[in-house]
C-alpha positions as CSV (number, residue, x, y, z in Angstrom):
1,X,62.4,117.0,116.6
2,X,64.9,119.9,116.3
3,X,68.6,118.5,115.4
4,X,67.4,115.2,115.6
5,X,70.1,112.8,115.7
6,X,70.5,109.4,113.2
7,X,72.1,106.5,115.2
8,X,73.0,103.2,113.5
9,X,74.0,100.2,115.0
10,X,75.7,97.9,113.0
11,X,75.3,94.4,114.6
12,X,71.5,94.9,115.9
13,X,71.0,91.5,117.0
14,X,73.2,91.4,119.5
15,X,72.1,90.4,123.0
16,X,73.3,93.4,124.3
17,X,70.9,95.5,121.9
18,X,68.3,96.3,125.0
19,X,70.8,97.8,127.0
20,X,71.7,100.2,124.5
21,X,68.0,101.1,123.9
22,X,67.3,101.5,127.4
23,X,70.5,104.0,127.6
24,X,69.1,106.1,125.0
25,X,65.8,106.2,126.4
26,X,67.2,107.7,129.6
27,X,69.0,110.6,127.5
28,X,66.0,112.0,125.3
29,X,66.5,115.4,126.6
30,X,70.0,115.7,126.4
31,X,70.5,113.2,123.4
32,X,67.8,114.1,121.0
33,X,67.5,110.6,119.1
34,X,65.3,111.2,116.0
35,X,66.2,107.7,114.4
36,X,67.6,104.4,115.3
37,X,68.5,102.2,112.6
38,X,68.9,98.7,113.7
39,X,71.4,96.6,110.7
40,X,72.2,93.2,110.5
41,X,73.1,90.5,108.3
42,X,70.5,87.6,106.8
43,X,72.1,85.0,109.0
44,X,70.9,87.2,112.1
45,X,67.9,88.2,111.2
46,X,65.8,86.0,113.3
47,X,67.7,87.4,116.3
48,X,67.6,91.4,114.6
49,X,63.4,90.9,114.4
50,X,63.1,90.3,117.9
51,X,65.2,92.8,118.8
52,X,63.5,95.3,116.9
53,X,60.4,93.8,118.0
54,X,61.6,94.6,121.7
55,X,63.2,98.2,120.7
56,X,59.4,99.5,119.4
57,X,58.0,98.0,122.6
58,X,60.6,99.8,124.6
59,X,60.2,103.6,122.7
60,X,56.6,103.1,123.2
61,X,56.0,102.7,126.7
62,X,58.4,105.6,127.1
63,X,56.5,107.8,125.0
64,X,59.3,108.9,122.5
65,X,59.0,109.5,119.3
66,X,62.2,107.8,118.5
67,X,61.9,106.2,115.1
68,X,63.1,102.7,114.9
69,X,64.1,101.1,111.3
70,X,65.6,98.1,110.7
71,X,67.5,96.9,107.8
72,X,70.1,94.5,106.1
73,X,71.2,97.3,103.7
74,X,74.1,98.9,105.5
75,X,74.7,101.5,102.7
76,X,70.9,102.9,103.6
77,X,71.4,103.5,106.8
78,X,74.8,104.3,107.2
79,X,74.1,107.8,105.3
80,X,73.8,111.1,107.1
81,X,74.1,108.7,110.2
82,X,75.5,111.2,113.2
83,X,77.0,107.8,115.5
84,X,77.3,104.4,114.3
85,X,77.8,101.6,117.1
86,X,79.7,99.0,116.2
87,X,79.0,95.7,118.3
88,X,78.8,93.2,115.4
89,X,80.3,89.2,115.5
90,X,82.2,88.1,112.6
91,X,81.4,84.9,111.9
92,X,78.8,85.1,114.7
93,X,79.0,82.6,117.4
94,X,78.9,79.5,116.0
95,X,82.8,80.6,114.8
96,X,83.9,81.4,118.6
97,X,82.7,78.4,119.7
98,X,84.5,76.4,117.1
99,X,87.7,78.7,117.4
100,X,87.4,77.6,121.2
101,X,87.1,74.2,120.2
102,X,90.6,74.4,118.6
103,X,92.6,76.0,121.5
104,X,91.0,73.5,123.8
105,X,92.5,70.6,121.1
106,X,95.7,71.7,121.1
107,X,96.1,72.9,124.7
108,X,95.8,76.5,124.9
109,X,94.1,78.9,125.7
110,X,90.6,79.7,124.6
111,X,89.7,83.6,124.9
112,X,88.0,85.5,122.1
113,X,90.5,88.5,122.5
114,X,93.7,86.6,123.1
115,X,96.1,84.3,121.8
116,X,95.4,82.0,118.9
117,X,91.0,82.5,119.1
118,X,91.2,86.4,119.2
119,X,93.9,86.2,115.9
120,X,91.2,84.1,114.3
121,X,88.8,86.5,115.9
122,X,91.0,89.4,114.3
123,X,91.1,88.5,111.3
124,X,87.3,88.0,110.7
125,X,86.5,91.4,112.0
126,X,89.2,93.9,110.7
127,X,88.7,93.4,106.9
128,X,84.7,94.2,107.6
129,X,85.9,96.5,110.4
130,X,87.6,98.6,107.7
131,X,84.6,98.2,105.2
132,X,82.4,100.0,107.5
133,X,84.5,103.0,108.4
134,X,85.5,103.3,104.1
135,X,82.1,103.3,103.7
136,X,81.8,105.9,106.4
137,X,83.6,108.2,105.2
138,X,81.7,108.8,102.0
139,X,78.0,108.4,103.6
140,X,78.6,109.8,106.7
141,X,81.7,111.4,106.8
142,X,81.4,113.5,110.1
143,X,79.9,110.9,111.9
144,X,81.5,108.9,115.1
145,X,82.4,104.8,114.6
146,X,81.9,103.8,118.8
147,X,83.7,100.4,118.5
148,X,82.8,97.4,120.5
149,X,83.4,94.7,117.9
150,X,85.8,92.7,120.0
151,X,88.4,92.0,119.7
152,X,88.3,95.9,120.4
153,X,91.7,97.2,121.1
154,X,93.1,95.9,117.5
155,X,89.7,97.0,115.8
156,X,90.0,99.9,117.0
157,X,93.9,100.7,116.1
158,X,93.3,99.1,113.0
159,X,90.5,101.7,111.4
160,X,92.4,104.5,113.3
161,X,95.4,103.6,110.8
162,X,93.4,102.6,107.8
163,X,90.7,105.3,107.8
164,X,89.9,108.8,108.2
165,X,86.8,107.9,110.5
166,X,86.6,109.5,113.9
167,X,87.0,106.2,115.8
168,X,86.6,105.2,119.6
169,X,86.7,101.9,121.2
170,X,85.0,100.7,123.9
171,X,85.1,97.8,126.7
172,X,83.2,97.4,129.9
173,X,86.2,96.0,131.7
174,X,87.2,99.3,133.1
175,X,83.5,100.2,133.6
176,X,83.2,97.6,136.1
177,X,86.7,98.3,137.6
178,X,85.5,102.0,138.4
179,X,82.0,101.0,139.3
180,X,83.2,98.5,141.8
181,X,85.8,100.2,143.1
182,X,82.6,103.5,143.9
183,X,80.5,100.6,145.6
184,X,83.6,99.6,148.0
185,X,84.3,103.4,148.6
186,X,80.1,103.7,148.8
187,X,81.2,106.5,146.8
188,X,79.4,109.5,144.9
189,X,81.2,110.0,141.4
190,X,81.3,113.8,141.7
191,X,84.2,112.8,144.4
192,X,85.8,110.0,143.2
193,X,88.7,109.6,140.5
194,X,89.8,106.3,138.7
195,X,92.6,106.1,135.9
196,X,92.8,103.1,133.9
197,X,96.0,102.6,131.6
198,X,97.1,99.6,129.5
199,X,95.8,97.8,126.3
200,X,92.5,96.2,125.5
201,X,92.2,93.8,128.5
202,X,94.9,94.4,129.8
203,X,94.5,97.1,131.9
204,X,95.8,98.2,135.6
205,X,94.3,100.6,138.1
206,X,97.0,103.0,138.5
207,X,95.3,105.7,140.5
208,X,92.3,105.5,142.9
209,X,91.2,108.8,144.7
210,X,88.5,109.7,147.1
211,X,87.7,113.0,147.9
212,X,91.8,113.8,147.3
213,X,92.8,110.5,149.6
214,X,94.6,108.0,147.7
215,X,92.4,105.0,148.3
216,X,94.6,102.3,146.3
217,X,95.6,100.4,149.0
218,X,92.2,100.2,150.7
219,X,90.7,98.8,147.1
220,X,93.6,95.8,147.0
221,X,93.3,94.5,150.4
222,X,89.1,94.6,149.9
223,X,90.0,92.5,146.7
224,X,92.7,90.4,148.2
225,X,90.0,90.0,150.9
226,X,87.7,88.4,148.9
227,X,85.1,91.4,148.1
228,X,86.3,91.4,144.5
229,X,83.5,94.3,143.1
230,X,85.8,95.0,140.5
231,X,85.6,91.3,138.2
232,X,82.9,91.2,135.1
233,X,80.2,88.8,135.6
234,X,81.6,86.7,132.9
235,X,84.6,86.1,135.1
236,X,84.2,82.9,137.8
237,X,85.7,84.2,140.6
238,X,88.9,83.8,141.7
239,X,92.6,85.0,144.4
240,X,94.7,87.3,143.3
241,X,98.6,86.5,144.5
242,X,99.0,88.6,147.8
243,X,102.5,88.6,147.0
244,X,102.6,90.0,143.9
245,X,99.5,92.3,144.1
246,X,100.9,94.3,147.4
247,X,104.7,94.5,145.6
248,X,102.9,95.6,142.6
249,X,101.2,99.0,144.0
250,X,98.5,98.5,141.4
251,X,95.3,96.3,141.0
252,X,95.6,94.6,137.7
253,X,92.0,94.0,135.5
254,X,90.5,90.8,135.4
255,X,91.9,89.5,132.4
256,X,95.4,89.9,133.4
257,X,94.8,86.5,135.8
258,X,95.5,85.0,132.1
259,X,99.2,86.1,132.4
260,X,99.9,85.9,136.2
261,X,97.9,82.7,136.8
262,X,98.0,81.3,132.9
263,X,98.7,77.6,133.9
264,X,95.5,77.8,136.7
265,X,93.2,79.2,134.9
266,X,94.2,77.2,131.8
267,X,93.4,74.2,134.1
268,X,90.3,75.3,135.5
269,X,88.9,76.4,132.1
270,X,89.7,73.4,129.8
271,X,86.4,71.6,128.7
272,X,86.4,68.0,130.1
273,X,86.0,65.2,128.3
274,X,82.5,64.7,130.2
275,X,81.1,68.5,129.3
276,X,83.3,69.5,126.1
277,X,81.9,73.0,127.4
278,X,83.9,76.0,126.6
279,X,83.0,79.9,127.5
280,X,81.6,80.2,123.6
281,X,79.1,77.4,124.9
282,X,78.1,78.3,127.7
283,X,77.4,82.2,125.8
284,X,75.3,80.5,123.6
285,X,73.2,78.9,126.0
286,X,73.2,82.2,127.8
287,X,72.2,84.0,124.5
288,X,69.3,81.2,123.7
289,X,67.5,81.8,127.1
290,X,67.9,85.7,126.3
291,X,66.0,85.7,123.1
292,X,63.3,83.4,124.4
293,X,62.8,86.4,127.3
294,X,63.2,89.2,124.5
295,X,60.0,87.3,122.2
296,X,57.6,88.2,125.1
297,X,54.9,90.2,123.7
298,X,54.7,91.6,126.9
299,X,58.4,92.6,127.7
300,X,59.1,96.7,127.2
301,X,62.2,96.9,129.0
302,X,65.6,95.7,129.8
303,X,65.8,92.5,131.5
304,X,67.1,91.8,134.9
305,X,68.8,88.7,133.2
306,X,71.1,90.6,130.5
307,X,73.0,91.0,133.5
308,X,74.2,87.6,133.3
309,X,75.7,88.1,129.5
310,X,79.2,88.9,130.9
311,X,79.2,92.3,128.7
312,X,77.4,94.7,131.1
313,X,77.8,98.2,130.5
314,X,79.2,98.1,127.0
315,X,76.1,99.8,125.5
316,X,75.4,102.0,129.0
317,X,79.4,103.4,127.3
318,X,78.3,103.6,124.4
319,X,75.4,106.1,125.6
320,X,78.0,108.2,127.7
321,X,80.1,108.5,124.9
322,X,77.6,109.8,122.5
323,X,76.3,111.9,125.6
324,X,80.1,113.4,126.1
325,X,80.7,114.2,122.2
326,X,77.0,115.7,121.6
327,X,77.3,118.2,124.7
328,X,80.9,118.6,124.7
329,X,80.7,117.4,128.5
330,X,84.8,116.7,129.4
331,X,84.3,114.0,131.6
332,X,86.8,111.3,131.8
333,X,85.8,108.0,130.3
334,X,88.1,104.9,129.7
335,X,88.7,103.9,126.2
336,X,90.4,102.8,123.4
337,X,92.7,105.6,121.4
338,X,95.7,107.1,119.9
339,X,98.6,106.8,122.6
340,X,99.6,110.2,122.0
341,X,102.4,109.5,124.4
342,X,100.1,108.9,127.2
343,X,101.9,105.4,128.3
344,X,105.6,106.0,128.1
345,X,107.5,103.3,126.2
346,X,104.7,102.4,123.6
347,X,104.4,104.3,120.2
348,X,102.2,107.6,120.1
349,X,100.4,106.1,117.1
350,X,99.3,103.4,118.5
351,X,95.9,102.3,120.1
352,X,96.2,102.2,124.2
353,X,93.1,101.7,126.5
354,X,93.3,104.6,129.0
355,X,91.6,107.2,131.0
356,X,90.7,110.3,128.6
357,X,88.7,113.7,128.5
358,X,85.9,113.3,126.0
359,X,84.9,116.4,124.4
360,X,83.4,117.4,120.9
361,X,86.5,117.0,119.1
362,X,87.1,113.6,120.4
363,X,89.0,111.8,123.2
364,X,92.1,113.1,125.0
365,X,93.8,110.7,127.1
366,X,95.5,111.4,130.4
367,X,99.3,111.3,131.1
368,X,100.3,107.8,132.7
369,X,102.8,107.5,135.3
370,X,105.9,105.2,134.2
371,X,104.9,101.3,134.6
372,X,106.7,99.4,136.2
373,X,109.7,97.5,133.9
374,X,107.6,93.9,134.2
375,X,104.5,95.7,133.3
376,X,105.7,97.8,130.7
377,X,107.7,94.9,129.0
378,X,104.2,92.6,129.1
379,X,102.1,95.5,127.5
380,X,105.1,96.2,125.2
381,X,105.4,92.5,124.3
382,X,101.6,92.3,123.5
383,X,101.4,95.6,121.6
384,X,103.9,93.7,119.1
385,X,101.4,91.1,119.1
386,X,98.5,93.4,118.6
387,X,100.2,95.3,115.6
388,X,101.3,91.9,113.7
389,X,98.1,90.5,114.0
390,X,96.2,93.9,112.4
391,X,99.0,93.5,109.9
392,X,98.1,89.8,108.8
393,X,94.8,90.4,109.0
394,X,94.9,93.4,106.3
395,X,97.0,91.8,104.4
396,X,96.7,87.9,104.4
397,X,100.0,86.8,105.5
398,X,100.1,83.9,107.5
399,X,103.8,84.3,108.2
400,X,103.1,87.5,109.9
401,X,100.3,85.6,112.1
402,X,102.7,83.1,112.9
403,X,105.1,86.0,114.3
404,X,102.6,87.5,116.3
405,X,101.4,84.2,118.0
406,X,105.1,82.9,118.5
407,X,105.4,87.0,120.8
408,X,101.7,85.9,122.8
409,X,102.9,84.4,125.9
410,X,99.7,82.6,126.1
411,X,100.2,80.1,123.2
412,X,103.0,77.4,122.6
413,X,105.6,77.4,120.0
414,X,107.0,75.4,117.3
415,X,105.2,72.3,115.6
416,X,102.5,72.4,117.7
417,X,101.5,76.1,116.8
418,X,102.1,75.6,113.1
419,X,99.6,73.1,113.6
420,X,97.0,75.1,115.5
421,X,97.5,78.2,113.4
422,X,96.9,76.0,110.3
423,X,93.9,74.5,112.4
424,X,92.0,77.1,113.1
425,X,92.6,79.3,109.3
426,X,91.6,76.2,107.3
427,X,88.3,76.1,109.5
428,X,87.7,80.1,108.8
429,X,89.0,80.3,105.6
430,X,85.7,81.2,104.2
431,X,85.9,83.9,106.5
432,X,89.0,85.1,105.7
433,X,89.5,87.5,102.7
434,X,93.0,88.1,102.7
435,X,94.0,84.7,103.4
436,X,95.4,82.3,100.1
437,X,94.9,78.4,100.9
438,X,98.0,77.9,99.2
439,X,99.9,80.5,101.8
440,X,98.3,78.7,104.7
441,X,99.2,75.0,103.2
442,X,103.1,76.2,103.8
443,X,102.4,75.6,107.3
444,X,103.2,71.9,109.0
445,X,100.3,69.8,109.5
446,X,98.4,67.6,106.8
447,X,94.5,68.4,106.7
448,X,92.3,66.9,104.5
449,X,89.0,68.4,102.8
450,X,86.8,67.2,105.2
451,X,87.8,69.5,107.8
452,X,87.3,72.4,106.0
């Protein structure tokens, strides 16, 4: 194959894997694949071998000649690698589910990206985050990192700060904001326009266009309605405020209901004493029902039940974005990159989610009109959160994670969050490179051995 490309994907056993496959499959002519290296670590492998087990199935009955390798050696296949998909678990997800468990003790929130489980989350991922694109940059230094380790946004921001990787994040939250706002329109893309602004899940809608119409209106009162097309699958549904959504002029992501509604949907999503079932759980279940589907000798394809992961259309981005840089295309895409003074108010070096032009060279995001003051002060409030967590995570300090949790709106304060933070870094600590016992043992709370 002539100018075959090497793609790596770094986190292989992932659930998600077949709908990354089946993306590249769809793209032979315009993406010449010539290799697909599948990595993974030792405490995966048994998910990795049916996943490559699957993949060969999958290039075979499409006839390409695709050549799938899988591997545990990250050094082997990261060389002379042209893309490199980033969609591993730290910790995997027996550590979300225990993370979880410790929001739900203390009374907070439990959410992988947010608040005291995505610090946790944080700092298991950037240290290896950073390993990868170092490593990069010697084996494959022209190569593109596609991040969608989670949490994504501070991944992201955190290797575009630390490393001289060409880095883009990714998250399917926008993805299924533009795709459900097309099926309400019963839109064709070539005429339709959405731009997404914000952070990493915690993004608004801040222009909807139809053949030149503004359509923005129309797309709230459909959600306000009821005909929500625009919530993950992962999301139960749920009312927007009328109130504040019509005063607002712009139809806030899913995630935000976390900020607007925190006290309902802390109530709603607390395990109960009679299920102690948080969303890690019910993921896992999710995820062990998957893989029983995926060890069909028979199965060659995608399955109609990845839908039900939560995550759809993370890898189908993935494919788009290697599509845009390998062809130069310019389309716009929604992701995670420098600010570049796109959203007024934030700094330019920072790492925004937005609506950018993808070309060759990389991404080039689109000029936001001013937020609103509310809006802008929440984004600004969580960008400060976002930074100080990269920043304890790098560097160990558990002061520093105590100053970013005490800015999240999402958690409490005081005693209570000394003992959470405490918590939750004693239970990871093997995790945690950067972290010193003795550092963590300055917080308040008294935990003995056997809760390590």
């Amino acid at each position: 194959m002539q100018n075959a490309l090497k793609v790596v994907v770094i986190g292989a056993g992932s659930s998600y894997t077949p709908e990354l496959v089946e993306g590249l499959l769809r793209r032979t002519e315009s993406l010449p694949i010539g290799e697909l290296w599948l990595v993974d670590i030792e405490e995966s492998r048994w998910k990795a071998e049916i996943i490559f087990k699957l993949t060969k199935r999958m290039v075979e009955k499409s006839g390409s000649d695709m050549k799938v390798i899988m591997t545990e050696d990250r050094t082997v296949a990261l060389k002379h690698a042209d893309y490199v998909c980033s969609q591993f678990r730290a910790g995997c997800l027996e550590s979300r589910i225990r993370d979880e468990g410790i929001a739900a003790k203390y009374g907070m929130l439990a959410q992988e990206t947010n608040g005291i489980v995505g610090l946790a989350n944080a700092c298991r991922t950037i240290p290896v985050a950073l390993d990868i694109a170092h490593e990069m940059e010697t084996l494959c230094p022209d190569a593109w990192l596609l991040n969608f380790t989670n949490p994504s946004g501070m991944v992201t921001e955190a290797i575009l700060k630390n490393s001289s990787t060409k880095t883009i994040g990714l998250c399917n939250v926008p993805v299924n904001m533009e795709r459900g706002a097309m099926e309400l329109l019963e839109a064709d893309p070539k005429d339709f326009f959405i731009q997404i602004a914000g952070l990493n899940h915690l993004v608004w809608a801040r222009q909807i266009l139809y053949k030149n119409e503004d359509k923005m209106q129309f797309i709230i009162d459909e959600v306000l309605a009821g005909n929500d097309k625009m919530r993950p699958q992962n999301i139960a549904p749920f009312e927007w405020s009328s109130a504040l959504i019509k005063d607002m002029g712009m139809l806030p992501c899913s995630y935000l209901r976390y900020f607007y509604a925190s006290d309902d949907v802390l109530a709603k999503s607390a395990p109960t004493e009679c299920d102690g079932v948080n969303r890690a759980d019910v993921v896992k279940d999710i995820e062990t029902k998957l893989f029983e589907v995926y060890r069909d000798p028979n199965l060659a394809e995608k399955p109609k039940e990845l839908e039900l992961r939560g995550g759809q259309y993370y890898s189908e981005s993935a494919c788009r974005m290697m599509n845009a840089i390998h062809n130069n295309t310019g389309e716009i895409m929604h992701v995670n990159t420098l600010n570049k003074g796109a959203i007024q108010g934030l700094p330019d070096d920072c790492a925004v989610e937005v609506s950018a032009i993808i070309k060759s060279s990389g991404a080039y995001p689109l000029s936001v009109e001013s937020f609103p003051e509310d809006a802008l002060r929440l984004i600004q409030t969580m960008k400060s959160f976002e930074s100080l967590t990269i920043k304890a995570a790098i560097n160990g300090e558990v002061g520093t994670a105590l100053r970013a949790l005490v800015m999240n709106p999402l958690v409490g304060t005081g005693e209570k969050l000394e003992l959470a933070l405490k918590d939750i870094l004693l239970q990871n600590l093997d995790m945690l490179p950067t972290f010193q016992r003795q550092d963590i043992d300055l917080l308040k709370g008294d935990f003995s051995c056997s809760s390590l």
